[in-house]
C-alpha positions in Angstrom: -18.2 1.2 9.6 -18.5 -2.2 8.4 -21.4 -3.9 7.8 -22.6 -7.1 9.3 -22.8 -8.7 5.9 -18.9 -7.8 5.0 -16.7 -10.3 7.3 -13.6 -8.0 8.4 -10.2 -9.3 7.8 -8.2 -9.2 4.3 -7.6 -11.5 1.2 -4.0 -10.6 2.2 -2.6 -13.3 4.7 -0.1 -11.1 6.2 -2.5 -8.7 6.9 -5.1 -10.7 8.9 -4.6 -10.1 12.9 -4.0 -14.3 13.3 -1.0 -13.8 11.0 1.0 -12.3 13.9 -0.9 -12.0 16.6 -3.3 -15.9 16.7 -6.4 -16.1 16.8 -7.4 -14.9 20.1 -10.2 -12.5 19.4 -9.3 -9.7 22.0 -11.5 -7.0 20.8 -9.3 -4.5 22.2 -6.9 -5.3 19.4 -7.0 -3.1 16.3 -9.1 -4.2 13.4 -9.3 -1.9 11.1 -6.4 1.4 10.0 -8.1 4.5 9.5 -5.0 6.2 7.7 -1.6 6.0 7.6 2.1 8.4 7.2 5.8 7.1 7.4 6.2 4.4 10.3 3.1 5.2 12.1 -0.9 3.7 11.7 -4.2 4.8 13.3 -6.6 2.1 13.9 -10.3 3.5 13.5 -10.7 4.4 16.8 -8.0 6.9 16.5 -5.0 5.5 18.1 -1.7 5.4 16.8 0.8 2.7 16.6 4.7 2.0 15.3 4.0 0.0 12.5 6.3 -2.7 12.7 4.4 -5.3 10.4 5.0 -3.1 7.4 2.3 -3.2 5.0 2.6 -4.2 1.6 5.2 -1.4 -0.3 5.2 0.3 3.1 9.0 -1.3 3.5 10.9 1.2 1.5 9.2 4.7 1.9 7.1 4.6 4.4 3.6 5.3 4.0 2.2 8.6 2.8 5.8 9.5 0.9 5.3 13.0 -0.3 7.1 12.2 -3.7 5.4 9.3 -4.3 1.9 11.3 -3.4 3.0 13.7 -5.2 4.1 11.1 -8.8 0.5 9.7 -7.9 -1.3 12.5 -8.0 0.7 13.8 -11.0 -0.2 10.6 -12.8 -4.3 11.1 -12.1 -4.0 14.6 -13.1 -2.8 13.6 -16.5 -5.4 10.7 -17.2 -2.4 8.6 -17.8 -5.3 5.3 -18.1 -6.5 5.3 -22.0 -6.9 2.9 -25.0 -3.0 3.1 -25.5 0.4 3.5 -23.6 1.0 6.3 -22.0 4.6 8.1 -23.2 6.2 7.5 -19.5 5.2 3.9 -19.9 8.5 3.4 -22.7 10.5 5.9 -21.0 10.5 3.6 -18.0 11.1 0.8 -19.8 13.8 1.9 -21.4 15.8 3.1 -17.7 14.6 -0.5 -16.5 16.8 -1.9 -19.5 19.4 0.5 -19.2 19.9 -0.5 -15.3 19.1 -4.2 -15.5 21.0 -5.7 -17.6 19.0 -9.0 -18.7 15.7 -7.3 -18.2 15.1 -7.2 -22.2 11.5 -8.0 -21.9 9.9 -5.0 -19.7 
């Protein structure tokens, strides 16, 4: 639920319902995505839609990838936020370089 003092939309242009739709205020249209899993989005009133607007990252994987759930919640588990770099952090980095050429400075 939103509150009356929080105006709906998104700081994200592409996200806000003008963006693709104008600004013709049907109320009928969905506001506000209550979850979402590969091509498909429920608004908050429980229906479900194709998504073809794609939300941001959505493009590659989908939404709700079960290996990138998975890496996330592998990541959390392992507190991998602290006062230093985390060990995957220079791993990474290194495969970056390694496929990149020109990508020096990761």
């Amino acid at each position: 639920m939103t509150s009356p003092d929080i105006p709906g939309g998104t700081s994200t242009g592409s996200k806000r319902v003008a963006a693709f739709l104008g600004d013709h205020g049907d109320p009928e249209f969905p506001t506000r995505m209550r979850r979402s899993e590969g091509a498909r989005v429920w608004d908050d009133r429980g229906r479900s839609y194709l998504d073809f607007i794609m939300g941001l990252g959505a493009v590659t994987l989908g939404y709700g990838h079960p290996a990138v759930a998975a890496a996330a919640a592998t990541a959390i588990d392992d507190g991998v936020t602290g006062p230093i770099p985390p060990e995957d952090e220079g791993a990474l980095a290194e495969l970056l370089v390694e496929l990149f050429p020109g990508m020096e400075q990761v």
